[in-house]
N, C-alpha and C positions, 0 to 999 in steps of 0.2 A: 307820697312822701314829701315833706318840704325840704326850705331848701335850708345847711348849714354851711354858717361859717367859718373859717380857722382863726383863730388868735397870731396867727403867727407874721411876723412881717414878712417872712422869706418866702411862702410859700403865697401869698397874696392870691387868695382863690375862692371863688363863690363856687361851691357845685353840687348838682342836685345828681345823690349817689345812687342809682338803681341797682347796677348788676352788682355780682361780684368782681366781674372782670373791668368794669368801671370803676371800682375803688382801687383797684391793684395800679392800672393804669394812672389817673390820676397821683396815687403816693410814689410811684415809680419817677413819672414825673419831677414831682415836688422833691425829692431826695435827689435826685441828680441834677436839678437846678440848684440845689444850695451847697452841693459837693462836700455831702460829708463822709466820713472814714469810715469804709467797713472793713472787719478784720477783727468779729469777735464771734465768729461760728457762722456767718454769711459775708462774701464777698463780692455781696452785689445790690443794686437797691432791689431789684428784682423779688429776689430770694428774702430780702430785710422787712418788705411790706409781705410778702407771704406768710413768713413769721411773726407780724403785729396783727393782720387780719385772719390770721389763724387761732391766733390768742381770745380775740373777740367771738369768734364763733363759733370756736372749738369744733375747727375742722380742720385736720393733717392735709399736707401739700396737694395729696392724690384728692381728696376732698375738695379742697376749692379749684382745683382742676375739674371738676367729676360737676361740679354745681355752679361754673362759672357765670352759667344764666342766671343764675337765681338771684332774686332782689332781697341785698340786706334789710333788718330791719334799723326801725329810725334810731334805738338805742346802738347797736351795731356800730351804725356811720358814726354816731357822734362818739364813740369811744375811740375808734376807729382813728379818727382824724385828731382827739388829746393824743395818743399815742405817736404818731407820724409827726406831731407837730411838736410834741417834748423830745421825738426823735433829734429833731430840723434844729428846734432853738437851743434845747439845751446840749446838744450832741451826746448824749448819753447811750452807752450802748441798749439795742434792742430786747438784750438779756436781763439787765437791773430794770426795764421798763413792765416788761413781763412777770418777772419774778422767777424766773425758771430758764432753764440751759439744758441742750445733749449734750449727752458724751458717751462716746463709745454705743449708739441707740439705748442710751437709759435719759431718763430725766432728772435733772436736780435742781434746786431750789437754789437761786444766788441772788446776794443783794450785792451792796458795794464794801462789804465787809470781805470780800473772796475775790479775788481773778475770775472772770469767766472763761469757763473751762472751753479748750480750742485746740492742745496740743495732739500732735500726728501721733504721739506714743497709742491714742485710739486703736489705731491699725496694729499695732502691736500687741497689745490685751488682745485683740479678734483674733489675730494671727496666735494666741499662746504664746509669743515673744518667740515663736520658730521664725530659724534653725537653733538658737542660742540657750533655750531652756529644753530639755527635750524629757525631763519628766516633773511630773507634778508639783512643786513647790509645796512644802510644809509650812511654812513661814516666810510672810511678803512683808520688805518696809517701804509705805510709802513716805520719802522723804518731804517737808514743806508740803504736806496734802492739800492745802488751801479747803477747800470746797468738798473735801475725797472723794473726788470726781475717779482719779484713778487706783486708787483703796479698792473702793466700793465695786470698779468694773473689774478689777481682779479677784477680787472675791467671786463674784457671778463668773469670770474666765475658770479659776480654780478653785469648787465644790468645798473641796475639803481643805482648803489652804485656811492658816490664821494672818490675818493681814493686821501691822501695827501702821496708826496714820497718823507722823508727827507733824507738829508744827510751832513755830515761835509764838504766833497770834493767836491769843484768846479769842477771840473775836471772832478769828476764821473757824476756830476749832466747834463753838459754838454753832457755824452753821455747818459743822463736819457733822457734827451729830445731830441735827434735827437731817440729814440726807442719809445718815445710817440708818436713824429710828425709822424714815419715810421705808426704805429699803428691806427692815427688819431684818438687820445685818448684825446688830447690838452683839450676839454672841460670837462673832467670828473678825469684827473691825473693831480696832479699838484705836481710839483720837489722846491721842498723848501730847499736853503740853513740853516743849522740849525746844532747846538751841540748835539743830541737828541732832547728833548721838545720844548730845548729852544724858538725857534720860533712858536710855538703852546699852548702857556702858556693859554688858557683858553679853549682852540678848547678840546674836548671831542669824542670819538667816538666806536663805536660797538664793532669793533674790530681791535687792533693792531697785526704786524706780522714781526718779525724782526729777520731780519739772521745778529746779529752785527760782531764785531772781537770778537774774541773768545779762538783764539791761546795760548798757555802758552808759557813763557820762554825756558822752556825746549826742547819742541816741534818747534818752532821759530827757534830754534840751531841746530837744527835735521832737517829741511824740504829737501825734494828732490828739485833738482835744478829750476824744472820746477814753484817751487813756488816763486823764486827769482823774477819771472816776474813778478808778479801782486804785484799791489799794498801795502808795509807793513801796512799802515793805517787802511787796509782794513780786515788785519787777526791778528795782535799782540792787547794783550790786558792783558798786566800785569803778572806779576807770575805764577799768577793761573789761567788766563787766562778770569776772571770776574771780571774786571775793569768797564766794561761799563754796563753788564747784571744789577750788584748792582745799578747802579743809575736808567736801566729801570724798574728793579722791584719795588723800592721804590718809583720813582715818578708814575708809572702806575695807582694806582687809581686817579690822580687828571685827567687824560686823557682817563677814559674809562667811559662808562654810566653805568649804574646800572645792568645788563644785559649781557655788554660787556664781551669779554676775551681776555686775552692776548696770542699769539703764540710764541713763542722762541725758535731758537735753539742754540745751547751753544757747539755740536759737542761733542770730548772727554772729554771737561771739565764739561760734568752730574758730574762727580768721583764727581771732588772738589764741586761744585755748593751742590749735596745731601749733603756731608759730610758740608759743612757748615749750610747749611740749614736743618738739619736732621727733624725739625718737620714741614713743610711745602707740604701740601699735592700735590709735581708734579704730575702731567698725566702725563706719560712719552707714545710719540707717537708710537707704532706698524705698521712698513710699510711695506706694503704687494711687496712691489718693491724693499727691501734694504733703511738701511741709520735708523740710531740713534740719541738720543742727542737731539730730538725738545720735550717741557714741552707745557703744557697748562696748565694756571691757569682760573680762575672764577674774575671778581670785588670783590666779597663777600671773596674768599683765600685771594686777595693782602690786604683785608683792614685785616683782621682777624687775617694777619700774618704781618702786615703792620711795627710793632715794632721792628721785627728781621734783618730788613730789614731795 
């Protein structure tokens, strides 16, 4: 095998790729030399070059564990090393470089048109959302689906549920449904352009579940580059970062059943959400895999507390 070079200034490297375990090593390397942000489904270079070198040679983690001797081929390396090295310069996350994202152990399709999908609420579809739902859902909404990364795993958690997946963005909605069509979920998700409610003004249902924009000002002006790429629509949300959660909370009992509950996650901004809300009794979610910031309320909290709000 000869030898390639990277384009890239940051990673400055001649190296002639044999193993697998030489290329991992090598982009492990190279990614933690140039100190870029992971924090969009891998929180390590580690695990970030696992998933570019898995992409190339379409072998899952246990895979390039299982074949670590094994010598890439020359196309391999050189794709290999465009990817790790648009990683490096461009900072883009790992997920738009591939084309594809888990969630909840499903795959989906993301470009920079959607969020890539990351949220803990995962553990919660696996879990059936116990203790909090304890029978089957009829009707699920996912609130701002982006991607309907969590649509789509709730429909797969719940067989016979209809699952609605709204969102503001065309664009996002657009890749909602080519990951239903992938899915063949088409008779059971349905991608609804909408404000929030808006478009479901009388539609009522079991349980809502919604990863909105959440971001604060602050934090917005602070992000690492890697969030430049995705969508602002999809993560800014006002000062305090509960522009849009205040209008889900408030209208939430006209769209749950009596029974229902609602899922939120809100990320860093619990802080301000509690301190606003001091006498509202959140469940704030405990995840046995990492990840804060998701509430669950009851129909009976949102109306009881329905005033504050």
């Amino acid at each position: 095998m000869g030898q390639y070079r990277t384009t890239s200034e940051n990673t400055l490297t001649q190296f002639l790729a044999t193993t697998v375990h030489d290329a991992l090593r090598w982009a492990v390397s190279a990614m933690q030399r140039a100190d870029i942000y992971f924090g969009h489904g891998t929180d390590n270079a580690y695990s970030e070059a696992q998933l570019l070198l898995g992409h190339v040679t379409e072998l899952d983690f246990g895979q390039l564990e299982q074949f670590q001797h094994a010598h890439l081929q020359a196309q391999e390396w050189d794709d290999f090393v465009v990817l790790v090295t648009a990683r490096i310069d461009e900072r883009k996350p790992a997920a738009y470089l591939i084309g594809q994202a888990w969630f909840a152990g499903l795959p989906f399709m993301v470009d920079e048109r959607v969020l890539v999908p990351r949220s803990p609420i995962a553990e919660l579809i696996d879990n059936g959302f116990a203790p909090w739902v304890t029978e089957e859902p009829a009707r699920i909404l996912d609130l701002c689906t982006g991607s309907a990364c969590i649509a789509i795993a709730c429909a797969y958690a719940f067989p016979d549920a209809e699952v609605d997946a709204l969102d503001l963005s065309v664009d996002a909605l657009a890749v909602a449904e080519e990951n239903i069509a992938m899915h063949g979920l088409e008779e059971r998700v349905v991608p609804i352009q909408s404000n929030l409610y808006d478009s479901v003004p009388k539609q009522r249902y079991d349980l809502i579940v919604t990863n909105p924009p959440y971001v604060d000002a602050e934090d917005m002006a602070d992000l690492p580059d890697e969030f430049r790429h995705e969508p602002e629509l999809g993560l800014a949300a006002g000062n305090d970062g509960l522009d849009l959660v205040r209008t889900i909370l408030r209208e939430a009992p006209d769209h749950l059943t009596e029974t229902g509950v609602l899922v939120c996650e809100v990320g860093n901004s619990w802080v301000a959400l509690a301190e606003q809300y001091p006498d509202v009794p959140f469940e704030w979610v405990e995840f046995e895999h990492g990840g804060d910031g998701v509430f669950v309320l009851s129909y009976a909290d949102l109306v009881n507390y329905h005033e504050q709000f």
